[in-house]
C-alpha positions as a printed Julia matrix, in Angstrom:
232×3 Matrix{Float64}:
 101.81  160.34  18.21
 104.5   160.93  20.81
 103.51  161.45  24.19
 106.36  162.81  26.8
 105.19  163.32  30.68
 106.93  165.78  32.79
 106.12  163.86  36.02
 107.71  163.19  39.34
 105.66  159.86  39.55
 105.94  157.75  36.49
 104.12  154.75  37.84
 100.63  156.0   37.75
 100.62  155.69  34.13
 101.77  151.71  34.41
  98.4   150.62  34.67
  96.48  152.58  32.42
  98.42  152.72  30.1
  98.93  148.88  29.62
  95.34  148.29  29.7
  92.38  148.28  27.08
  92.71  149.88  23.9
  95.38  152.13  24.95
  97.88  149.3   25.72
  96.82  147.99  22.48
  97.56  151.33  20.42
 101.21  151.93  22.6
 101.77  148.15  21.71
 101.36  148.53  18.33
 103.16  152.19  17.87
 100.3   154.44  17.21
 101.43  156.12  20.3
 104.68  156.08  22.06
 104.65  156.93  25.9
 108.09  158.16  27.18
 108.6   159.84  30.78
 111.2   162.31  31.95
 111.16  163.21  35.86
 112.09  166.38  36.59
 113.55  165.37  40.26
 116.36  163.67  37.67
 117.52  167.11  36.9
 118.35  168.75  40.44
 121.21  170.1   41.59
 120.94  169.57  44.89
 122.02  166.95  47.67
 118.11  166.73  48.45
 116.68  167.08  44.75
 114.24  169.26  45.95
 111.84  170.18  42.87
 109.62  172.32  45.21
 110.11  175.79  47.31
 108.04  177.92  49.24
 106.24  181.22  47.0
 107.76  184.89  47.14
 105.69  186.85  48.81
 104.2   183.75  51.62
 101.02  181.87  51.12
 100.41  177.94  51.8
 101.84  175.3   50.37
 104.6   174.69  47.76
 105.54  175.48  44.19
 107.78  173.3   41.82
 110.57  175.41  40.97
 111.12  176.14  37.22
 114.63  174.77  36.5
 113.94  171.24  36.83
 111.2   171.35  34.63
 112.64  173.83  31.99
 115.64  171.34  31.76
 113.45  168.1   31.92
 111.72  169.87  29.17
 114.78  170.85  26.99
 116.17  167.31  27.28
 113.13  165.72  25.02
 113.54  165.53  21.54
 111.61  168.35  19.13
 109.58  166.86  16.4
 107.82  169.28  14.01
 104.83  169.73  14.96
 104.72  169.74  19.14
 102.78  171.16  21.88
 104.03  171.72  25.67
 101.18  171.64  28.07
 100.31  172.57  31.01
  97.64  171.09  33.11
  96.04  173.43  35.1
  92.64  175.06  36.41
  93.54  177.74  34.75
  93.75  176.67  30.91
  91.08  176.1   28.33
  88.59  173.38  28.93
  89.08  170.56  27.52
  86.33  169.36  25.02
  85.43  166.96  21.76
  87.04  170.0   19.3
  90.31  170.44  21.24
  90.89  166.64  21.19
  90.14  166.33  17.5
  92.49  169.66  17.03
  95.27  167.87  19.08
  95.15  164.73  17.56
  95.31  165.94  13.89
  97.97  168.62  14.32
 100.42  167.42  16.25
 103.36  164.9   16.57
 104.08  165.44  19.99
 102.57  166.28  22.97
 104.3   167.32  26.06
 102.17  166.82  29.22
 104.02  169.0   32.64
 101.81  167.29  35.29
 101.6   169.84  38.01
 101.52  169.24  41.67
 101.22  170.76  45.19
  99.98  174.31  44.91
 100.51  174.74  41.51
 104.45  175.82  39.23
 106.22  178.59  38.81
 104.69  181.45  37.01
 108.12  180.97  34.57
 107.29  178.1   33.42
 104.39  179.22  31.27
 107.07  180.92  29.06
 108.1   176.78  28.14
 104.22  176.66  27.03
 102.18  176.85  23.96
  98.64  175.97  25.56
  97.42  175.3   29.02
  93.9   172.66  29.57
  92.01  172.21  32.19
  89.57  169.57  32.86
  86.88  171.24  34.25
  86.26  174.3   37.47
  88.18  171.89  40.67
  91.0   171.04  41.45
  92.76  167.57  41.92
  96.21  166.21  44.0
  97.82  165.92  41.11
  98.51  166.87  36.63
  98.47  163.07  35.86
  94.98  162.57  36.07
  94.28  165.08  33.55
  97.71  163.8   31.61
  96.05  160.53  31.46
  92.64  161.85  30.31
  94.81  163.84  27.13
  96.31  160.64  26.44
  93.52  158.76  26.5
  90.97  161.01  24.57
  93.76  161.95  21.83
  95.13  158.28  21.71
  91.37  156.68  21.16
  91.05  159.29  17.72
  94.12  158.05  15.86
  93.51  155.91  13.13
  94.18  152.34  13.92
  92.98  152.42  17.65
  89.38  152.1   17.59
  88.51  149.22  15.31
  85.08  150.74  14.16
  85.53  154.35  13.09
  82.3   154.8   12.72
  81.54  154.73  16.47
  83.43  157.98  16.59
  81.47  159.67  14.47
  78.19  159.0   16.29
  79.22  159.34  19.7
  78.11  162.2   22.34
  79.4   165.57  21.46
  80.85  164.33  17.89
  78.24  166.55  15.77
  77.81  168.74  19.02
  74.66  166.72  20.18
  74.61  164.44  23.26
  74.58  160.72  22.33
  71.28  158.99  21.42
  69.8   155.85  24.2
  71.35  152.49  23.16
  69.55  149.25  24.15
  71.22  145.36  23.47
  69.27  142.03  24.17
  67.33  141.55  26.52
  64.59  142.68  24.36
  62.69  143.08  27.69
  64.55  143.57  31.07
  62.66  144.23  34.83
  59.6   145.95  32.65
  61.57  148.06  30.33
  61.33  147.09  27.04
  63.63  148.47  23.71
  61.73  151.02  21.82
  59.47  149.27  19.24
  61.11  151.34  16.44
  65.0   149.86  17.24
  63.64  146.36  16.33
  61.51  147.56  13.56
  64.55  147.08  10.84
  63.58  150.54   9.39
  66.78  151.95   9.05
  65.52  155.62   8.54
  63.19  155.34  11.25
  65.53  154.08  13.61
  68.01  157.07  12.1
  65.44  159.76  13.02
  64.31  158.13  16.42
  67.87  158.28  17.41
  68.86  162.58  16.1
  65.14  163.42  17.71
  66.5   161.67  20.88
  70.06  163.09  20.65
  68.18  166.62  20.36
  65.95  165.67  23.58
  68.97  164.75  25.99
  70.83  167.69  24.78
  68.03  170.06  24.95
  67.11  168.36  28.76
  70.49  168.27  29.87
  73.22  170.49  28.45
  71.13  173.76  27.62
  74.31  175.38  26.79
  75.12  172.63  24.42
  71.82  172.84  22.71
  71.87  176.64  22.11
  75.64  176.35  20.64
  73.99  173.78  18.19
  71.36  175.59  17.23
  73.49  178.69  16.4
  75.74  176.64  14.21
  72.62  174.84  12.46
  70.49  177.89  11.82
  69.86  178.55   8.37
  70.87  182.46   7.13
């Protein structure tokens, strides 16, 4: 998977992106980080990227040039997605990280900034995601959350692929309580039926809990899942 970030600062990837399982997976090519800063692409004396709106209003907007030419600079592989990240796109979820990861080659992440791009710019787009209903200083957060969620699905990165398929929000259910040694801890012991060795007890403890948490905490959640589980 090729990653390119449209991003005036580069550096608040270096970090994350060399750490954990993600420097692991860029280190061993299952995905390829590249940046292009669209401040590298100004015609001006100032390389100004950002202008005041049409029509007033506070704050800035980055101009559309820079980033349609930082844009048209990057290489096009086959399958690729531009994105925008912005309060205004689809909310990010499980799905939309599984579709991401198994249909494209490239991702193209325009990290927004100030109050927000061009209107124009959405013509460079095929999809725009937002992380949730705020706002942040800055796209790279969000960039780094795509990178992250997408990178940690292709093959190779997580050593166990199991894990992935029993995680929160994998078969639409919150994740089930996990416990490790100490068997007791301040009081609270580990359910009886984890250290049973009863494999199918232990399997139906966990869904009956998974059902419990989601049905307690993500009502919304719980009715989607019960609408795709209903028998006809």
């Amino acid at each position: 998977m090729r990653f390119d970030l449209i991003t005036l600062f580069p550096d608040f990837f270096a970090s994350p992106l060399g750490s954990g399982l993600l420097g692991k997976a860029i280190a061993q090519g299952i995905a390829e980080v590249h940046y292009t800063n669209p401040r590298d692409f100004t015609t001006d004396k100032h390389h100004r990227v950002d202008d005041e709106p049409y029509g007033g209003g506070v704050g800035m907007l980055l101009k559309p040039d820079p980033i349609f030419a930082a844009v048209e600079s990057l290489p096009v592989l086959p399958r690729r997605e531009i994105i925008l990240m912005s309060p205004q796109g689809q909310p990010l979820n499980h799905d939309l990280l599984v579709e991401l990861s198994t249909t494209a080659d490239q991702l193209v992440l325009i990290c927004g900034h100030y109050e927000g791009v061009d209107e124009r710019v959405c013509h460079l787009l095929t999809r725009e995601i937002s992380l949730g209903d705020f706002v942040l200083t800055c796209g790279e957060i969000p960039a780094l959350t795509i990178i992250n969620g997408v990178t940690r699905l292709l093959p190779g990165t997580v050593g166990k692929t199991e894990s992935l398929k029993a995680e929160s929000f994998a078969n639409g259910l919150l994740d089930y309580p996990q416990y490790t040694r100490p068997a007791s801890f301040r009081g609270w012991d580990v359910p009886e039926v984890l250290r049973s060795g009863n494999h199918g007890a232990i399997a139906q403890w966990r869904f009956e809990q998974q059902c419990q948490r989601t049905r307690d905490r993500r009502p919304d959640l719980w009715e989607a899942w019960q609408q795709r589980t209903q028998t006809p």
